[in-house]
N, C-alpha and C positions, 0 to 999 in steps of 0.2 A: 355155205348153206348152214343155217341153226339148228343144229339136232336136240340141244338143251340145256336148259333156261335154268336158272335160278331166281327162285321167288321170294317173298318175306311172307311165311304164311306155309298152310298147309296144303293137302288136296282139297277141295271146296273154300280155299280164300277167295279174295277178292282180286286179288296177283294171281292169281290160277283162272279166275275165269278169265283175264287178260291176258294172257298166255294161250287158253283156247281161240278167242278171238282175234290176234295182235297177228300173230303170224300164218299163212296161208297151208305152209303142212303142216301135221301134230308133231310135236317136240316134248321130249322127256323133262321132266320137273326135277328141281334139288328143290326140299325143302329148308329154308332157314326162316329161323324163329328170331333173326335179328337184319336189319340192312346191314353193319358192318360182319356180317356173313357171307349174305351175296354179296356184296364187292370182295370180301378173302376169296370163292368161288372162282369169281373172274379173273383175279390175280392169278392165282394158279393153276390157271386153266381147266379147272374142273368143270367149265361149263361155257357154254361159247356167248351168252348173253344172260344180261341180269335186268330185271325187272324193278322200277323203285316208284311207288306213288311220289309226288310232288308238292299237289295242294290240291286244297278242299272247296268246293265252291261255300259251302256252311256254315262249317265251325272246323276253327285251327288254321287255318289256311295255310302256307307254304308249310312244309316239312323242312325248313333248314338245315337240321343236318344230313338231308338225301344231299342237300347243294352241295355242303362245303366238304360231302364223302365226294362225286364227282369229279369236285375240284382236286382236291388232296392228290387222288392216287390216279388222274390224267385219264379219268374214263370218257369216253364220247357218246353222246347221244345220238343215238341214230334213227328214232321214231318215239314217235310217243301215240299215247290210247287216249281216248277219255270214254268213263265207265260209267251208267244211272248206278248208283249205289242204293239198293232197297233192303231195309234189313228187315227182317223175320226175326221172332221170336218162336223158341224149339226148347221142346223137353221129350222123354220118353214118352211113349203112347198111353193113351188111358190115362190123361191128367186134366184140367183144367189149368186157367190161369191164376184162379183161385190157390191151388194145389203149392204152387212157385212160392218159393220162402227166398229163395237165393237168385242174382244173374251176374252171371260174366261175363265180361269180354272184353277186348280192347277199348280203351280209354276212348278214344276217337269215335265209336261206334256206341260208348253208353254217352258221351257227351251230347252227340246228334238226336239220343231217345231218349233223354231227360224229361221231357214231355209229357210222353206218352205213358211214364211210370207216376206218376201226379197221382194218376187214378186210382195206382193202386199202392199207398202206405207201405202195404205190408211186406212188397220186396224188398231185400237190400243190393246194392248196386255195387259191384266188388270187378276191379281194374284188372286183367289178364293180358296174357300177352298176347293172342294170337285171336281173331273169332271161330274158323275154323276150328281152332284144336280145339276149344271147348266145349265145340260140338261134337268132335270126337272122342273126348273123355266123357263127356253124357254117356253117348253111349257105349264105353270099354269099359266103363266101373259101375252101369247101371245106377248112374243118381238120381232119386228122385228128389223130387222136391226142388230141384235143378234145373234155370234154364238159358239157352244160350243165346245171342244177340248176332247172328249170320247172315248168309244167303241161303235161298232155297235153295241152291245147290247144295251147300251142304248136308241141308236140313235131307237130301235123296242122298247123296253120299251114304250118311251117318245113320240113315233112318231113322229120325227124330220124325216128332208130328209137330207141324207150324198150330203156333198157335195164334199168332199173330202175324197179319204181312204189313210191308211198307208203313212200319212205327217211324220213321225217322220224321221228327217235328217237322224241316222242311220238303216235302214233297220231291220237288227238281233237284237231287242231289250228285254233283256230279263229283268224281275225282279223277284228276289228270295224271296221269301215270308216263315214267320216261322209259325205253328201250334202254340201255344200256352195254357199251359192247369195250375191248377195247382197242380198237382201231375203228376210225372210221368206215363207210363204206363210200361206195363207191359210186353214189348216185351223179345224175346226169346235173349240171347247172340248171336244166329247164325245167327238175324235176323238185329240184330246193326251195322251199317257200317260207321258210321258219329258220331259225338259226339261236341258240343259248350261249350269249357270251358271257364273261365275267372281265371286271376292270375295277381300278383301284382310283379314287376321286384325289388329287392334292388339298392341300389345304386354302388356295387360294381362292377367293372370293369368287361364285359364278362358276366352281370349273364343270360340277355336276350338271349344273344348267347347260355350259357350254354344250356341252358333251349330248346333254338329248334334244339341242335346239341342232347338232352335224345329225341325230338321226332323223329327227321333222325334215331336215332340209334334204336330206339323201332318200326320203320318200319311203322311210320304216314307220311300220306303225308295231307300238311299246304296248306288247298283250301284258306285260309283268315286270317288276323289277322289287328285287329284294334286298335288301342293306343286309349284311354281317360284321357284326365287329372283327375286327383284325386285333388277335389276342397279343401277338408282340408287336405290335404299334397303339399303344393306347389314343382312342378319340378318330382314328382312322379307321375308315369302314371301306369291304368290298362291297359292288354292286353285280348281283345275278340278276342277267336280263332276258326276256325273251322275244323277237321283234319278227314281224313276218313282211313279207313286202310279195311283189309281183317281178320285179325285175332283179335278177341275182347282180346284175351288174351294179346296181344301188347298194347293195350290203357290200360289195366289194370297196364299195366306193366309202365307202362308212367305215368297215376296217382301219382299210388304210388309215383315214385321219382319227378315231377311236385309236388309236394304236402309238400315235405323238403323241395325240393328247393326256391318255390317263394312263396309268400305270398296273403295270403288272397286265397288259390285257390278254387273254385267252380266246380262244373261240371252242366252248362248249362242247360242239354240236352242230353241223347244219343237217335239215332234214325235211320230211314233208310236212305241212302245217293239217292235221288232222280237223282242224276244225272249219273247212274252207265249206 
């Protein structure tokens, strides 16, 4: 059973609300301020699962090094979320938007409302770590003139006043976020619908093609796949994939010859396909 989680982020992040949602009982939170935190967490067992976004439906899209942390230190995925990300805009009460000189917050989240500050010159747009904390230090140092780029949740957390909701340019903004544990669990075959492998392509002619013309033909369908440079192999890349099907016996079946074929292969992750 999960008693607690590690997040990237604070209380009122976006990993916190996916944490209240993702799993059936409440579970205690570690905050970390970095992903190679939650994975130290889970290594040490400071915490029985780690929370990591993946990719953006917007802007940025994969999080690359959530993959190649995964890979590295043999975590499993064992579920994944997908979240409407709506950001608010929040400063102490009694302000306008007029008032805001300054905003913060995570790169990813001022990238998304680049937009929406068009209107107004006069902010400047300054990269933080976290959106949450920044709505927490609003209001632990009383800044005004200060504001932050969150969730309503925080903005009730922190006690901030929204002064803005759902700034983010694209409306439908989704982000898919991975479970993270380190062993797998223990789900039923009937129950698996999804699965994140990773494998290493040869140099010879066609073998990447090979390789997703055995999953076409073993009846996966390819929601994602991501190239990474392999740093001591110059010009050789891994590939993170994500493929979901209806029969487990078709992924097995795809293993097995994914597993002659390309090199270094791994299996991720099998799990439920959230998006079904």
């Amino acid at each position: 059973m999960i008693k607690t989680v590690a997040i990237q982020g604070i209380k009122g992040s976006y990993h916190h609300i996916v944490s209240k949602q993702f799993f059936e009982t409440p579970v205690a939170t570690i905050d970390c301020l970095s992903f190679d935190r939650v994975v130290d967490s889970l290594i040490t067992e400071e915490c029985d699962a780690g929370i990591m976004a993946l990719e953006n439906s917007i802007a940025g899209g994969s999080i690359i090094p959530n993959y190649a942390l995964i890979d590295k230190y043999n975590l499993h995925v064992v579920g994944e979320h997908y979240l409407d990300i709506q950001h608010s805009l929040m400063a102490l009460p009694n302000q306008s938007i007029l008032d805001i000189e300054e905003v913060y917050s995570h790169p990813m989240a001022l990238l998304q409302c680049k937009e929406f500050f068009r209107d107004y010159p006069h902010i400047k747009l300054i990269e933080d770590k976290d959106t949450a904390e920044v709505a927490e230090r609003i209001q632990n140092k009383k800044l005004k003139g200060v504001a932050a780029i969150a969730s309503e949740f925080a903005a009730e957390i922190f006690e901030l006043n929204v002064l803005a909701k759902s700034i983010q340019t694209i409306k439908n903004n989704e982000t898919r976020f991975a479970i993270v544990q380190r062993t797998k669990t223990d789900l039923l075959e009937s129950e698996i619908s999804k699965a994140s492998i990773k494998f290493e392509a040869n140099h010879k002619r066609g073998s990447l093609a090979t390789i997703l013309n055995v999953m076409s033909d073993c009846k996966l369908n390819l929601t994602k796949i991501q190239s990474l440079p392999i740093i001591e192999t110059p010009w050789k890349y891994a590939f993170f994939v994500d493929v979901t099907f209806d029969d487990y016996a078709n992924f097995q079946k795809a293993k097995s010859l994914i597993e002659i074929m390309g090199d270094d292969f791994k299996v991720l992750g099998e799990y439920k396909n959230a998006k079904l």
